[in-house]
C-alpha positions in Angstrom: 148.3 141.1 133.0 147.4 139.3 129.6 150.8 139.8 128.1 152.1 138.0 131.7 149.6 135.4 131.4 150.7 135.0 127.7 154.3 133.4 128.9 153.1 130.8 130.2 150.5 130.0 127.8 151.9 127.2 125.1 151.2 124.0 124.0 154.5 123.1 126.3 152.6 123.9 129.3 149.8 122.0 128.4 151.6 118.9 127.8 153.5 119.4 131.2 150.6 120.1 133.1 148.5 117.7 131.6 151.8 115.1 133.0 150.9 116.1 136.8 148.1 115.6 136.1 148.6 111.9 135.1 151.1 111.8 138.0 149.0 112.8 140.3 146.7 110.7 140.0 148.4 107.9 139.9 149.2 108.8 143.0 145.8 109.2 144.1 144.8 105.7 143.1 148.0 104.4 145.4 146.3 106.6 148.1 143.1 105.4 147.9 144.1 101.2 147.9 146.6 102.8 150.9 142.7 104.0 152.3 141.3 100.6 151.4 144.3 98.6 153.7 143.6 100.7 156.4 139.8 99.8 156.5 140.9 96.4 155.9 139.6 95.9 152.7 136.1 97.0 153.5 135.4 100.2 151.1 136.9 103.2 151.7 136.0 105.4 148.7 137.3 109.0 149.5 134.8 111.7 150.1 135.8 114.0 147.5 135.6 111.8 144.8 132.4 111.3 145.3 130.3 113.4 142.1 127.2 113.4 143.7 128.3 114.2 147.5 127.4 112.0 150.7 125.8 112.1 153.7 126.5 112.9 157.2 125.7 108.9 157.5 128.6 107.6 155.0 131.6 111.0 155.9 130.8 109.1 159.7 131.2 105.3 158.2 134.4 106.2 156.1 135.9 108.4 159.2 134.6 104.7 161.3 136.0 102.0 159.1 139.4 103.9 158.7 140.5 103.9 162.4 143.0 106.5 163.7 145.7 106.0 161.4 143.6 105.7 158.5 142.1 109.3 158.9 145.5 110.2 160.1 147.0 109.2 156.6 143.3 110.6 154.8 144.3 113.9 156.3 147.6 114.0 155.0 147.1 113.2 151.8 144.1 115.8 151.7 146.6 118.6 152.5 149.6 117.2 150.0 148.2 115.2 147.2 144.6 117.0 147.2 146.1 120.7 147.6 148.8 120.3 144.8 145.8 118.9 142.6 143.5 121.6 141.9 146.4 124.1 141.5 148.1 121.7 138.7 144.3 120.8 137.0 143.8 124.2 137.3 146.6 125.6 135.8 145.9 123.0 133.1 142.0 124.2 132.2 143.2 127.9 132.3 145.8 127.5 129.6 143.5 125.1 127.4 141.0 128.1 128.0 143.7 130.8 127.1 144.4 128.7 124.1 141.4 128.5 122.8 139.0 130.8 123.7 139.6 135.3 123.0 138.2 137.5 125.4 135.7 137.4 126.8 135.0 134.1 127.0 138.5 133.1 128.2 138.4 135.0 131.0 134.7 134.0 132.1 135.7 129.8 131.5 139.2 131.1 133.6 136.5 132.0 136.5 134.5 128.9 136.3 137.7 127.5 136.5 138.9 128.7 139.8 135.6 128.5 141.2 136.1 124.9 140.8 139.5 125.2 142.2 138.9 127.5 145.2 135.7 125.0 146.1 138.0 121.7 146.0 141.0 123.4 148.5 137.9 124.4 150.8 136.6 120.7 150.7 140.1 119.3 151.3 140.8 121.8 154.1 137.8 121.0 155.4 137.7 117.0 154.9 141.3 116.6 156.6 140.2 119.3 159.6 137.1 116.9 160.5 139.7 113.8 159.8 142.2 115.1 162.1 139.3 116.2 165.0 136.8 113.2 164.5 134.5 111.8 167.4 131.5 110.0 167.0 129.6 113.3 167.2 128.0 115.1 164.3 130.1 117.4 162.5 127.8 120.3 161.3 131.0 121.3 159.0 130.5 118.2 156.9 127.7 119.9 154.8 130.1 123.1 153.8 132.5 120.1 153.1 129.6 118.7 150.8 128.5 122.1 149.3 132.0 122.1 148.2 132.1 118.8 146.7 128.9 119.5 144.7 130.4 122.9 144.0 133.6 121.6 142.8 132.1 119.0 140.7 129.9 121.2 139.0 132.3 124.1 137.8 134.7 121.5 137.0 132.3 119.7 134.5 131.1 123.2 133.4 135.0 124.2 132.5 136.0 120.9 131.0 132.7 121.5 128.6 133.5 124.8 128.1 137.0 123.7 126.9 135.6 120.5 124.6 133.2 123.3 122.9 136.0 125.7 122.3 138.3 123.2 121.0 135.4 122.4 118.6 135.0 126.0 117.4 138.3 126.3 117.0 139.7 123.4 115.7 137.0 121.1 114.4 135.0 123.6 112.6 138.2 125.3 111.1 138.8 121.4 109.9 135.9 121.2 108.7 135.7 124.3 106.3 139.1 123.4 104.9 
């Protein structure tokens, strides 16, 4: 499997990925003022960006202020935009891993990684489900969808670390005793 793995590991990759990447999210900041038209200018900050997770109180203001057509259009960005996401950031952090970590520790950071990954598809499945079904009830689902934000947030900051201390080893410290 590493010698597979190995063909798609290069700097090229990287480069590409990390191009997505800046893509993508400039496509997430045309989403989000598309979010803020729909709540007609009131704020309409996107759950899963949100690094320290919400409440049942503010997922049931956000799913309020959007109307209809604004969960409508949250919903189908969560499964385009926000699916396409973690498999392109994640693809990224496992190559910068491969790159420059050996075994083991690449293929522990490679875990963290999809951890991170697997959490945020299960947040956006589960933030454009509750879009796409909301009443003014509770949604009991909306703490998984949290757990999985918190989740997310936390692998993701442990892998991007984990890839700032190993291109320090690598690279820095090789600098270093030049």
């Amino acid at each position: 499997m590493q010698a597979y793995l190995n063909k798609f590991v290069s700097i090229r990759s990287v480069f590409g990925l990390a191009m997505l990447v800046v893509l993508l999210t400039a496509a997430f900041q045309w989403r989000n003022s598309e979010m803020t038209r729909f709540a007609a200018g009131r704020d309409a900050a996107p759950l899963d960006g949100s690094f320290d997770g919400y409440s049942m109180d503010e997922a049931q203001a956000l799913f309020d202020t959007l109307g209809s057509d604004g969960r409508t259009f949250y919903a189908l960005s969560e499964l385009s935009l926000d699916v396409l996401f973690p498999l392109v950031y994640g693809a990224w952090l496992v190559i910068g891993m491969w790159l420059v970590w050996g075994a083991p520790w690449r293929f522990i950071f490679a875990g963290v990684v999809v951890i991170a990954c697997a959490a945020d598809l299960v947040e956006n499945g589960l933030i454009a489900y509750m879009a796409l079904t909301y009443s003014d009830e509770s949604q009991p689902m909306m703490y998984v969808a949290n757990l999985a934000t918190l989740t997310k947030w936390s692998f993701l900051a442990l892998a991007v670390a984990g890839l700032v201390l190993g291109l320090i080893l690598k690279y820095a410290l090789r600098w270093c005793n030049r």
